[in-house]
MDAnalysis code that builds the backbone (N, CA, C; Angstrom):
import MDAnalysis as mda
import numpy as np

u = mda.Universe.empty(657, n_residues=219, atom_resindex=np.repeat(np.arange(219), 3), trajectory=True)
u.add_TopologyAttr("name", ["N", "CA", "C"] * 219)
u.add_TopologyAttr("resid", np.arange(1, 220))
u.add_TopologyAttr("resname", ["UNK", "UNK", "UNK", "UNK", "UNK", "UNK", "UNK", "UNK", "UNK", "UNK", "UNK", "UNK", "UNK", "UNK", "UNK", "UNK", "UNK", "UNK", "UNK", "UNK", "UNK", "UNK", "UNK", "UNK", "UNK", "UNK", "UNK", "UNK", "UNK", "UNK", "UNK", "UNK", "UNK", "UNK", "UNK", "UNK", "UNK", "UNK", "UNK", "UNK", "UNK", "UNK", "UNK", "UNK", "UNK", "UNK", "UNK", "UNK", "UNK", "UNK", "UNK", "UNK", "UNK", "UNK", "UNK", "UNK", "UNK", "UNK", "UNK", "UNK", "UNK", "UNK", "UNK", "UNK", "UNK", "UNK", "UNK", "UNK", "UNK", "UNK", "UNK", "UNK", "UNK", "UNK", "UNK", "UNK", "UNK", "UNK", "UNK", "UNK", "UNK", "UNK", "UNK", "UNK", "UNK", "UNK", "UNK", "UNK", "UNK", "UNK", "UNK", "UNK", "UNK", "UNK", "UNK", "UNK", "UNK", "UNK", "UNK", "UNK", "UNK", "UNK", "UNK", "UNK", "UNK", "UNK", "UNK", "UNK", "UNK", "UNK", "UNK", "UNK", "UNK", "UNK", "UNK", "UNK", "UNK", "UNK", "UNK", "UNK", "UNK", "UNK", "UNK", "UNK", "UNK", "UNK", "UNK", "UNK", "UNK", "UNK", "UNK", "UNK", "UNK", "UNK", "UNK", "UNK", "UNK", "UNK", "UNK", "UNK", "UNK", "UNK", "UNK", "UNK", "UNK", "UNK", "UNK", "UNK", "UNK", "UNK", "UNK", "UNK", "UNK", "UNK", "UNK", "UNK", "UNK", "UNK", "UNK", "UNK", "UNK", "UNK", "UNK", "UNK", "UNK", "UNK", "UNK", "UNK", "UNK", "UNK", "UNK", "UNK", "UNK", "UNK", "UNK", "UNK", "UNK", "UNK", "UNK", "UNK", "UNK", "UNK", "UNK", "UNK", "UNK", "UNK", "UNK", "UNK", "UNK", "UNK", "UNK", "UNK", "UNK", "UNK", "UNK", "UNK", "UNK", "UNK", "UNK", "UNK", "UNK", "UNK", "UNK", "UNK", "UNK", "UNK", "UNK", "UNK", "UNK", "UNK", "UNK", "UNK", "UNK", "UNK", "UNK", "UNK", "UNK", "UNK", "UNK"])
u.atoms.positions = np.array([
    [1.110, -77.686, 15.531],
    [0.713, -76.507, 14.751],
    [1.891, -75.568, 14.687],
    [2.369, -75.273, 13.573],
    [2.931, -74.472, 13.732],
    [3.104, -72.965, 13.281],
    [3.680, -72.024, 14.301],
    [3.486, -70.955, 14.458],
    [4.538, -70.114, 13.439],
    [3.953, -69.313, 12.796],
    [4.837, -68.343, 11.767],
    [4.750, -66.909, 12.279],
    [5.763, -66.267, 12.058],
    [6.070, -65.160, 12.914],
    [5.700, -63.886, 11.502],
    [4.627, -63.285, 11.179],
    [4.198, -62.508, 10.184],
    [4.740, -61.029, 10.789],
    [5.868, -60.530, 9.741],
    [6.330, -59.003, 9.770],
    [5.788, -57.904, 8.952],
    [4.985, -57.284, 9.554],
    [4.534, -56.079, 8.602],
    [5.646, -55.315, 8.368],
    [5.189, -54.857, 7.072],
    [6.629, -54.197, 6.083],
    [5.981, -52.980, 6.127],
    [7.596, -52.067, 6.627],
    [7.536, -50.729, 6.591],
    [6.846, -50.173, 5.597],
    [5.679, -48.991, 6.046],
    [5.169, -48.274, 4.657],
    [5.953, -46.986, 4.049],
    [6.439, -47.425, 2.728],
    [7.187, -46.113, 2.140],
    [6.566, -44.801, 2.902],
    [7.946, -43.914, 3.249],
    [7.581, -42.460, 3.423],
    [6.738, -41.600, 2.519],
    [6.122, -41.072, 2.310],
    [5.305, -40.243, 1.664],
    [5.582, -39.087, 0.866],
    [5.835, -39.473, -0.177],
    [7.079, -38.036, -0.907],
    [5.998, -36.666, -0.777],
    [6.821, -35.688, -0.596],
    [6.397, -34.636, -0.657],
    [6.047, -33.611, -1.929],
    [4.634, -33.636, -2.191],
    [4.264, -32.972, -3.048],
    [5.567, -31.318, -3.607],
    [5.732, -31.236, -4.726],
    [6.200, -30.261, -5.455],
    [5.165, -29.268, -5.410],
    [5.520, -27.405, -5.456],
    [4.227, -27.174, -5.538],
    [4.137, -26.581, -7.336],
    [2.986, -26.513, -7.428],
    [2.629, -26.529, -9.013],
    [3.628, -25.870, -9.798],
    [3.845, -26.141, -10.979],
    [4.804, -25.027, -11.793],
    [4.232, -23.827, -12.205],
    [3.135, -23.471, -11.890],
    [2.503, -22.087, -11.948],
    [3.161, -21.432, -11.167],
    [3.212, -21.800, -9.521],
    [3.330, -20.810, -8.514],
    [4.448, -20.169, -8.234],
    [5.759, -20.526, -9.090],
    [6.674, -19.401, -9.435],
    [6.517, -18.240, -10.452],
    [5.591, -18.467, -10.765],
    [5.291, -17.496, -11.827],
    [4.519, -16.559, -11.389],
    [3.291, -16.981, -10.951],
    [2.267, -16.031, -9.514],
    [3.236, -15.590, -8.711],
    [4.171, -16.112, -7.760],
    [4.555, -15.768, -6.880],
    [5.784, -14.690, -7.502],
    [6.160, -14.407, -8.912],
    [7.022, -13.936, -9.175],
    [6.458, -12.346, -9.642],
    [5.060, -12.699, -10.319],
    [3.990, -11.462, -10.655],
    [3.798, -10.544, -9.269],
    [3.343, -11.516, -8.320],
    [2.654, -10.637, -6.862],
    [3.823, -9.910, -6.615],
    [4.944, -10.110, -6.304],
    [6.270, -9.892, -5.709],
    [6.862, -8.711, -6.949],
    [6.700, -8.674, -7.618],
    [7.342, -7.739, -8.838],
    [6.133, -6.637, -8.425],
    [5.186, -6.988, -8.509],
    [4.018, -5.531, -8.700],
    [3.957, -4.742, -7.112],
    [4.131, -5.783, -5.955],
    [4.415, -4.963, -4.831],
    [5.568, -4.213, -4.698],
    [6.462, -4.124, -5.038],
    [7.815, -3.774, -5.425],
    [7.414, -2.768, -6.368],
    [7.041, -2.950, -7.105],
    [6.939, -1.566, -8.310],
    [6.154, -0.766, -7.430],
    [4.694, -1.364, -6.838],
    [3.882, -0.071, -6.353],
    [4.424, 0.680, -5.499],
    [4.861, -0.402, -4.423],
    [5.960, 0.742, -3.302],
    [6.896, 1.451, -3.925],
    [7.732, 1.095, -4.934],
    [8.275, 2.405, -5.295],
    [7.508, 3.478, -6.640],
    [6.718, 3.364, -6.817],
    [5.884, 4.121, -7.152],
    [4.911, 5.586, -6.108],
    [5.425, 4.549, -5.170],
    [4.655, 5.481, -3.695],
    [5.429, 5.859, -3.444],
    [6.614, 5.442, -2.976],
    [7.723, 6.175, -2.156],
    [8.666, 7.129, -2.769],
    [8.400, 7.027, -4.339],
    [9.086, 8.421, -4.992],
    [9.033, 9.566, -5.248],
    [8.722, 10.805, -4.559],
    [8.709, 11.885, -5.493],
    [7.982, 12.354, -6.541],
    [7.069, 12.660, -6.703],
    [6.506, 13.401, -8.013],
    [7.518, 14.180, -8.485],
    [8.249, 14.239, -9.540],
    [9.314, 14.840, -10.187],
    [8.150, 16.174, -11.770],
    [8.534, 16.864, -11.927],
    [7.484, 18.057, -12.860],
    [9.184, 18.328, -13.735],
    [8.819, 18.277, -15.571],
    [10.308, 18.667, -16.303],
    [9.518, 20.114, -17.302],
    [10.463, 21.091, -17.466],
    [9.719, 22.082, -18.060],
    [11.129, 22.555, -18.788],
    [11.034, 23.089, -19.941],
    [12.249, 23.163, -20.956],
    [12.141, 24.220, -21.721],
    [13.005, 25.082, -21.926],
    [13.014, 26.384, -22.595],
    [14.455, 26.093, -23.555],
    [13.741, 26.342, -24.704],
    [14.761, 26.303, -26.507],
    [15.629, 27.747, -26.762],
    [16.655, 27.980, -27.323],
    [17.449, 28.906, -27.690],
    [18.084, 28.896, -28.974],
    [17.878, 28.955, -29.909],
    [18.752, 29.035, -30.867],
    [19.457, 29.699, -31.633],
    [20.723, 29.197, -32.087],
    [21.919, 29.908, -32.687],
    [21.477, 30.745, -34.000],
    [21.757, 31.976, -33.817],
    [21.407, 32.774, -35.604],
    [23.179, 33.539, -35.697],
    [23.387, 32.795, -37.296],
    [24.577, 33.529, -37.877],
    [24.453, 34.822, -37.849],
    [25.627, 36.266, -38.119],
    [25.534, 37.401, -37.990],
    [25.783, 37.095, -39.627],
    [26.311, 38.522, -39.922],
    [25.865, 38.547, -41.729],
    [27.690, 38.101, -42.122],
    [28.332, 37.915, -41.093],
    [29.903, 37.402, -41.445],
    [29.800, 36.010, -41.295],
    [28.733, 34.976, -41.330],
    [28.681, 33.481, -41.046],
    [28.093, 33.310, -41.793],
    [27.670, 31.410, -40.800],
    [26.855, 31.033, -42.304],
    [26.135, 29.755, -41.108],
    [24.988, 29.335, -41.619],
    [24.352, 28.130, -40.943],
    [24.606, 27.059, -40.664],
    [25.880, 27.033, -41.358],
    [26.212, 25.618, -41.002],
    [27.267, 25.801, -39.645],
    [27.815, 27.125, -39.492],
    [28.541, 27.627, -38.705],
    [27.543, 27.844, -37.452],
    [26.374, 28.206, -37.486],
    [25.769, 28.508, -36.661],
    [24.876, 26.986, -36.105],
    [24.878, 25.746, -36.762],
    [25.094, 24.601, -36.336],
    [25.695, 23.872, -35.084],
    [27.434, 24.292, -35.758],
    [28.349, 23.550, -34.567],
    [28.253, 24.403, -33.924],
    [28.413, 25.710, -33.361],
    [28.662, 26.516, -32.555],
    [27.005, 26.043, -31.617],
    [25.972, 26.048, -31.994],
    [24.598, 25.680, -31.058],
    [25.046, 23.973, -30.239],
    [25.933, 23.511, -31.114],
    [26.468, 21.629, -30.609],
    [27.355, 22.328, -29.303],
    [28.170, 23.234, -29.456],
    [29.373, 23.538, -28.365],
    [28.746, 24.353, -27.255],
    [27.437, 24.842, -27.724],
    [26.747, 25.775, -26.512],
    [26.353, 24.902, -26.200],
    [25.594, 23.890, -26.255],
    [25.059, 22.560, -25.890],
    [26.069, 21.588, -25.167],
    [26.870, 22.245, -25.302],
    [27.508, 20.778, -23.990],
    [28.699, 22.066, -23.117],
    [28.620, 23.400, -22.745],
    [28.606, 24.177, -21.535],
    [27.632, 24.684, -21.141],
    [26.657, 24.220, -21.547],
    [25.534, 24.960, -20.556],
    [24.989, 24.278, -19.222],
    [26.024, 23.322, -19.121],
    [25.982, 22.507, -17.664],
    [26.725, 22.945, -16.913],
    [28.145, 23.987, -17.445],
    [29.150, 24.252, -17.160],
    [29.054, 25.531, -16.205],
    [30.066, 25.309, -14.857],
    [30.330, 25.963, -13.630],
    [30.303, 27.996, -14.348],
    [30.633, 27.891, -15.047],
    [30.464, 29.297, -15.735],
    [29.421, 30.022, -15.889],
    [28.476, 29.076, -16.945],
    [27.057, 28.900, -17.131],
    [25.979, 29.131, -16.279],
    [26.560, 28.390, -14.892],
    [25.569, 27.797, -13.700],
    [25.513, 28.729, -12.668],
    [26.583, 29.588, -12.583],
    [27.222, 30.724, -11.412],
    [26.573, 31.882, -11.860],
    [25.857, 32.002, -12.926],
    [25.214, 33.287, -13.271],
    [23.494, 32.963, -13.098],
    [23.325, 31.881, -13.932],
    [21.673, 31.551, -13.157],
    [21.502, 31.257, -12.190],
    [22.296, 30.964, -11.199],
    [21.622, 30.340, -10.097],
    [21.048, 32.073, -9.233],
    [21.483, 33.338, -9.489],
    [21.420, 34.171, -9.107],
    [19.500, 34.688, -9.675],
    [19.628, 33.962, -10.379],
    [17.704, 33.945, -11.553],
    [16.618, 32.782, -11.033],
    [17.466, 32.042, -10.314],
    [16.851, 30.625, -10.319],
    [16.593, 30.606, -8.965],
    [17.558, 30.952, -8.010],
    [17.431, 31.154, -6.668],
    [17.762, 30.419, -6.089],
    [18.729, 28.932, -6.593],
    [18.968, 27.904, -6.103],
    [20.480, 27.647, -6.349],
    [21.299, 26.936, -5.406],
    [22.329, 26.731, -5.556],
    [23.225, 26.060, -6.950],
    [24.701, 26.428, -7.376],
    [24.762, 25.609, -8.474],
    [24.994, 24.166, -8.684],
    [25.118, 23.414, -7.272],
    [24.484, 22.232, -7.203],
    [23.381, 21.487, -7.547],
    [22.473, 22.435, -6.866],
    [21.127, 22.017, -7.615],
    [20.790, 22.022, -9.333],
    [21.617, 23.169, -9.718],
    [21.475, 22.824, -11.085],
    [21.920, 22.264, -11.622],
    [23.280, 22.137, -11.219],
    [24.245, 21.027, -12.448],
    [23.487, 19.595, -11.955],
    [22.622, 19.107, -11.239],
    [22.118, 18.095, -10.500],
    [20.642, 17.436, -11.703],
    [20.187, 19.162, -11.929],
    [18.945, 19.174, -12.112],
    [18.536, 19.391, -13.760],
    [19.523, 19.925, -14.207],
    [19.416, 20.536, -15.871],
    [19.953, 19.512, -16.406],
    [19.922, 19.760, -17.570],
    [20.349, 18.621, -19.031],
    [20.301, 19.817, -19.731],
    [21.080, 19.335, -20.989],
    [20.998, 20.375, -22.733],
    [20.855, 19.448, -23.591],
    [20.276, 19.680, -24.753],
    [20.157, 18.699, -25.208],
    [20.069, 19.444, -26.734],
    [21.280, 19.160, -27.921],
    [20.889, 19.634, -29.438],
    [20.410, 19.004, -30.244],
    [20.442, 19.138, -31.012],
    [19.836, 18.300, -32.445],
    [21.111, 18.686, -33.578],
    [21.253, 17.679, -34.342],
    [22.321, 17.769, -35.411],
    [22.186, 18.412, -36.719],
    [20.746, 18.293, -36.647],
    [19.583, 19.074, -38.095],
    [19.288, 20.659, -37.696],
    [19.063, 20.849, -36.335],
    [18.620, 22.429, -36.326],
    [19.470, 22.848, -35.665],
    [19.585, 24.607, -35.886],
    [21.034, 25.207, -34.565],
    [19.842, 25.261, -33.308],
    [19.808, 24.694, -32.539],
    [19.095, 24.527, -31.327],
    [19.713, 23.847, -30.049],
    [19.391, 24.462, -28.865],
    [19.549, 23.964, -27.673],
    [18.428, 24.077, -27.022],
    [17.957, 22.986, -26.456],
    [17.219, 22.620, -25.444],
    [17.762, 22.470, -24.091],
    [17.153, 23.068, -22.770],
    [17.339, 23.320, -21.507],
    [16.204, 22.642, -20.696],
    [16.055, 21.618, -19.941],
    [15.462, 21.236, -19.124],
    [15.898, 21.223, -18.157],
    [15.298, 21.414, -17.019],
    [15.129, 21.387, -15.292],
    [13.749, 20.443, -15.033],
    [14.169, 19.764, -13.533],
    [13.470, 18.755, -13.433],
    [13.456, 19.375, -12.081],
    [12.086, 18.884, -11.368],
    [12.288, 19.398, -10.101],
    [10.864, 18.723, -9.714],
    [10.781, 18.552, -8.191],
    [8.853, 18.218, -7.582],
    [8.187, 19.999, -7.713],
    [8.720, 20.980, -7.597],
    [7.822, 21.868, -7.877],
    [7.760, 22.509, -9.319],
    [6.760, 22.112, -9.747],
    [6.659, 22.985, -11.227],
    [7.133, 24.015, -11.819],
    [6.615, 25.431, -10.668],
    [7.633, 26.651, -10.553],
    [8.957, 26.811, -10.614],
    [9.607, 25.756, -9.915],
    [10.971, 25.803, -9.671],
    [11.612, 25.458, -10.882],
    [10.991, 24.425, -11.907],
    [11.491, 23.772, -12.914],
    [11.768, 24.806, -14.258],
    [10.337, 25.207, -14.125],
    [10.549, 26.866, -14.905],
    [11.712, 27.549, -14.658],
    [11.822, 28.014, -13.210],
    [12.768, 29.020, -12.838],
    [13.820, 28.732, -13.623],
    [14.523, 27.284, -13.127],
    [15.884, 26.910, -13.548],
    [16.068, 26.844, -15.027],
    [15.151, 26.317, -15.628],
    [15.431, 26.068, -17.230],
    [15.543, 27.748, -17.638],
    [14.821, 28.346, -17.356],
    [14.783, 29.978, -18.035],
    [15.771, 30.759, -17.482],
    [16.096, 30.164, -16.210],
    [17.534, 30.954, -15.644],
    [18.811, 30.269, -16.462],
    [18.970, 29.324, -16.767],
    [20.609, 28.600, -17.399],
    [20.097, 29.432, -19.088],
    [18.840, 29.133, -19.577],
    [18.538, 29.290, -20.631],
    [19.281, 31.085, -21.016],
    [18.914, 31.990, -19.809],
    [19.249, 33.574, -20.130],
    [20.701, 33.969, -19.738],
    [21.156, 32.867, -18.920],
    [22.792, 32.612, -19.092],
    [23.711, 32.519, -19.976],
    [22.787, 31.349, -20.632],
    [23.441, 31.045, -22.056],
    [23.616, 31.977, -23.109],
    [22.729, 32.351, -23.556],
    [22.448, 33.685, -24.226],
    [23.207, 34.818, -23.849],
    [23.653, 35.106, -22.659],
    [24.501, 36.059, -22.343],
    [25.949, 35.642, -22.713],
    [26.151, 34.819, -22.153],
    [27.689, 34.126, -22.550],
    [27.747, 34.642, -24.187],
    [26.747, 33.695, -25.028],
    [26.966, 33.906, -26.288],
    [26.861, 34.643, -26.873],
    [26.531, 36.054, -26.407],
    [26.430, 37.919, -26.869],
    [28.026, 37.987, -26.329],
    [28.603, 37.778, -25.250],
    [29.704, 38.483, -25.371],
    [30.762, 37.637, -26.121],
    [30.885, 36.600, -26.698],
    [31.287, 36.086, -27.627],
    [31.290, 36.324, -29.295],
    [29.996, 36.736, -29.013],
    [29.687, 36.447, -31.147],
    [30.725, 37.452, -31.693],
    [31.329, 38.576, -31.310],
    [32.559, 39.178, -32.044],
    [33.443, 37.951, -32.263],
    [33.589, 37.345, -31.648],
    [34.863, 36.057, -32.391],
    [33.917, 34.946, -33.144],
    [32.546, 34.474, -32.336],
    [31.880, 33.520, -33.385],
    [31.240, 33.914, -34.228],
    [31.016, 34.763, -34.422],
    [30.155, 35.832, -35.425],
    [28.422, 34.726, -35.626],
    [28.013, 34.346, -34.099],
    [27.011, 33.602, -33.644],
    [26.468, 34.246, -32.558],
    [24.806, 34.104, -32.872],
    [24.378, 34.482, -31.638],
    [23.298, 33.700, -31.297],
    [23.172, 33.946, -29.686],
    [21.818, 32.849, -28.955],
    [21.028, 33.643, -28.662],
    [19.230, 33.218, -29.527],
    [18.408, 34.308, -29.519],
    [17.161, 32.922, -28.611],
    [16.731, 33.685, -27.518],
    [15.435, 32.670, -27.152],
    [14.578, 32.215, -27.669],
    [13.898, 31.137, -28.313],
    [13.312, 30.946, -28.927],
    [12.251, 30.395, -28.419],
    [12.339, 30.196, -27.239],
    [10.751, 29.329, -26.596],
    [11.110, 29.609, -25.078],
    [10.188, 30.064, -24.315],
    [10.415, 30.064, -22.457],
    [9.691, 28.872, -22.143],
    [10.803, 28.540, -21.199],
    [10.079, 27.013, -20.480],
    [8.270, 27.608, -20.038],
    [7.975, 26.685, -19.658],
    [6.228, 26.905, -19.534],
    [5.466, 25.649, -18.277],
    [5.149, 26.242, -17.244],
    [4.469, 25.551, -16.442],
    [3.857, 24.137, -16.679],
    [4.897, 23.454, -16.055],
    [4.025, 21.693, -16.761],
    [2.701, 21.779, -16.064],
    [1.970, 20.652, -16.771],
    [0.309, 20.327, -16.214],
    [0.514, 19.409, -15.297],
    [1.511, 18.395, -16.297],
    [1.135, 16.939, -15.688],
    [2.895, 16.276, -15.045],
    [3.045, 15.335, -14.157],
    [4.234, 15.104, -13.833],
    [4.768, 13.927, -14.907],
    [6.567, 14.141, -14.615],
    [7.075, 13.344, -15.832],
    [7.252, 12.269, -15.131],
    [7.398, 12.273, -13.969],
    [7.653, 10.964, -13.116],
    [6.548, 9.918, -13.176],
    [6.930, 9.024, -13.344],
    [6.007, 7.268, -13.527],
    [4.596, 7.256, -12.390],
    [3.556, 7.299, -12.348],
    [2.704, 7.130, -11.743],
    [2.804, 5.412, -10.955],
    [2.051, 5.332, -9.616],
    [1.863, 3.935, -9.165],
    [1.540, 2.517, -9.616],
    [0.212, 3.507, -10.688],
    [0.152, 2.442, -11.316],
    [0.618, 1.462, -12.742],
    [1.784, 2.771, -13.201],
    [2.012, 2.453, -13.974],
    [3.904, 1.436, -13.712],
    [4.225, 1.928, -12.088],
    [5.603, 1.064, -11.392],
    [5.049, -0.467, -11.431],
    [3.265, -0.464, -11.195],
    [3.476, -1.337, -10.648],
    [2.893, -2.477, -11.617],
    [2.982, -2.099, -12.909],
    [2.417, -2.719, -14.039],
    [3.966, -3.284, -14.216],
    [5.048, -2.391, -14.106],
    [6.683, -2.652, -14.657],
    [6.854, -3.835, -13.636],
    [6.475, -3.231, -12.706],
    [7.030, -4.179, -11.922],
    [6.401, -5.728, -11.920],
    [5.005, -5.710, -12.118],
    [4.773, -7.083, -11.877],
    [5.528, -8.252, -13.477],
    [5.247, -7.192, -14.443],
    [5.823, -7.714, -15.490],
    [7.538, -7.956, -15.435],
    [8.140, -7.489, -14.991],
    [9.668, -7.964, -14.492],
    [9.442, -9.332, -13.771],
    [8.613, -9.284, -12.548],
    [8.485, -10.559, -11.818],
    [7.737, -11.363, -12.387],
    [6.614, -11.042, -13.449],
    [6.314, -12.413, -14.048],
    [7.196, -13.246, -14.849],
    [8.238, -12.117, -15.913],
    [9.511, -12.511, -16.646],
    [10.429, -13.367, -15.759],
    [10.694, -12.958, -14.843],
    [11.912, -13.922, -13.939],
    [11.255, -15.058, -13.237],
    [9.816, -14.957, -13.056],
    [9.154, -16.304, -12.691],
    [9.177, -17.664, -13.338],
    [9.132, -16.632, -14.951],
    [9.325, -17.626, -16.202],
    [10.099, -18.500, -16.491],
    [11.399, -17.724, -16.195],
    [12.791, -18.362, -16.567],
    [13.095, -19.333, -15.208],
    [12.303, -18.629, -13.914],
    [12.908, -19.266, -13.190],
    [12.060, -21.035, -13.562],
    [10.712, -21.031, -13.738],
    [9.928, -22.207, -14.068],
    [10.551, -22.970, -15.789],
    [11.384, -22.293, -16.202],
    [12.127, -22.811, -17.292],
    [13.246, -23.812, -17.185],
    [13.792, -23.269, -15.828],
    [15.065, -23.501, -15.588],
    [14.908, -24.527, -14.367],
    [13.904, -25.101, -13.627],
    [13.296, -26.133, -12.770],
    [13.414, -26.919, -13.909],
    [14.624, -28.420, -12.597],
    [13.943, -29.756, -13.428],
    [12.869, -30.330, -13.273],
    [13.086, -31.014, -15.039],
    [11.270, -31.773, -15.111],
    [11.049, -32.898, -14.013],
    [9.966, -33.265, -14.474],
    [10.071, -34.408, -13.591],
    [9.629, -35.786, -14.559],
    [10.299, -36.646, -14.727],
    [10.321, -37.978, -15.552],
    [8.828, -39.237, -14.974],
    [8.428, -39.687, -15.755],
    [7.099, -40.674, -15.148],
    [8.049, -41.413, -14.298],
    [8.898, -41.692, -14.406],
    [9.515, -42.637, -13.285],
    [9.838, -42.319, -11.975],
    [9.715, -40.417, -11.884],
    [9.699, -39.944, -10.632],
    [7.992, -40.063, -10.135],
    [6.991, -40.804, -10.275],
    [5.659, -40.402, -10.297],
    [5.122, -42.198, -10.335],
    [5.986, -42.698, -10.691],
    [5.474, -44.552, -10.476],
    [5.604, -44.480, -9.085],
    [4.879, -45.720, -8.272],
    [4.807, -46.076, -7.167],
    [5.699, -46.898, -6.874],
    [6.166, -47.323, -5.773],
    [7.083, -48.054, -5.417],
    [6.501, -49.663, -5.190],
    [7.072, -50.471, -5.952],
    [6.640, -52.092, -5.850],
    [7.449, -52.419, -5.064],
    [6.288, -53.296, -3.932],
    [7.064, -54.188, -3.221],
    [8.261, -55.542, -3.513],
    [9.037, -55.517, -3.077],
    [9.714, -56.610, -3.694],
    [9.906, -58.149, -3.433],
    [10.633, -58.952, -3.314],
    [9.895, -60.486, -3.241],
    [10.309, -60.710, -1.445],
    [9.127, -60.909, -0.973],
    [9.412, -61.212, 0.684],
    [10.048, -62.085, 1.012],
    [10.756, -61.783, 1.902],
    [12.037, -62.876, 2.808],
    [10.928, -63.431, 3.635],
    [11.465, -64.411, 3.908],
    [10.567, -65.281, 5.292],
    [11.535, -65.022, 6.647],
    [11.030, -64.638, 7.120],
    [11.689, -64.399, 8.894],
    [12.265, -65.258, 9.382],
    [13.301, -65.446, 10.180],
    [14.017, -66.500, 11.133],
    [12.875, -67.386, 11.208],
    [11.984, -67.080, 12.294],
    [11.555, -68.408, 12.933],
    [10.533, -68.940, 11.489],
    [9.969, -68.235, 10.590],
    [9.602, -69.002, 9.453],
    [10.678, -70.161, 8.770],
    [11.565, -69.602, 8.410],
    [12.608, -70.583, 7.990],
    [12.903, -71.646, 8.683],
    [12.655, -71.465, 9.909],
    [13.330, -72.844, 10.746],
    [11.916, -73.849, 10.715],
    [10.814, -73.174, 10.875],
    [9.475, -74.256, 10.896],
    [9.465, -75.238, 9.348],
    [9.869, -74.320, 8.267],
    [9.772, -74.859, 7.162],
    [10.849, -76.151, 7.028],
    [12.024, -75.970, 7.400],
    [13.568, -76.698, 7.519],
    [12.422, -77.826, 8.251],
    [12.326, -77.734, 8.931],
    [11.630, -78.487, 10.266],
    [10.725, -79.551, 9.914],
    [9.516, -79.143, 9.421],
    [9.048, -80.271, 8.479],
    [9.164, -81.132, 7.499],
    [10.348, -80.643, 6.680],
    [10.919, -81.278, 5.601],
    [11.723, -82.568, 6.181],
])
């Protein structure tokens, strides 16, 4: 009788599941919106309140003169000159203001706009109406040469509501950023081909030493 020596064949390793092509995309949403909410929480309530001034010609000008001259008051009213006289109205250093103000004209009207940004409402007032009565002063002792003057035209006014982004609205930005980069990132993953997904066929079995020799053997 003879004896054959039977080898069980190694069982393929077990490939490791991929995980779905969704879950960069989830995982890119969750991760974007926690990120937005925390900084939605961790910022500051910021309050912006803005007081207008505009340029009026004297009877030796003309409006279009009183135009550029509102464009040139509009870009020193940030200026150390400007800032050294309100801060004495405002109560705050001229750091804080050159930090905190903007000007802002328009090319169609002689106008300057003054905003201050600040977490207290009050304060935002202060500053815009303090650079705002600065300005206006500067430009009274001037108008003998510009034959222009800066008359107030609106006082900043107690905001209601804050200008700064609410939580829930960081964390809407935010999840939508991380769903976007989830996207690209699941864009940019290679596919996977049916041939990564066929099973592995066994291939044609060898006969073992001592098989071979029993077979030799009888012949």
């Amino acid at each position: 009788m003879t004896d054959t020596t039977t080898r069980q064949r190694p069982k393929p390793l077990a490939r490791l599941r991929r995980p779905p092509a969704w879950s960069a995309l989830a995982a890119g949403t969750l991760l974007g919106g926690l990120l937005g909410g925390a900084y939605g929480v961790l910022t500051p309530v910021t309050y912006t309140a803005t007081s207008y001034v505009v340029a009026v010609p004297t009877s030796d000008s003309t409006p279009e003169a009183a135009r550029g001259f509102a464009q040139a008051y509009g870009r020193v009213a940030t200026h150390l000159a400007v800032l050294g006289d309100a801060q004495v109205w405002a109560g705050v250093p001229v750091r804080t203001l050159r930090d905190h103000v903007r000007a802002a004209t328009s090319p169609d009207a002689p106008m300057v706009a003054v905003s201050a940004t600040s977490s207290r409402p009050g304060l935002a007032v202060d500053m815009a109406n303090a650079v705002s009565r600065a300005l206006t002063q500067h430009a009274e002792h001037t108008k003998g040469s510009t034959q222009v003057r800066l008359v107030q035209f609106s006082r900043a006014v107690k905001p209601s509501e804050p200008t700064s982004a609410s939580p829930t609205v960081t964390t809407l930005v935010g999840a939508s950023a991380g769903g976007l980069l989830g996207g690209l990132v699941l864009l940019a993953r290679p596919r996977r081909t049916g041939r990564d997904d066929a099973p592995l066929r066994p291939g044609p079995s060898v006969p073992g030493p001592a098989t071979a020799a029993d077979v030799s053997g009888q012949r």
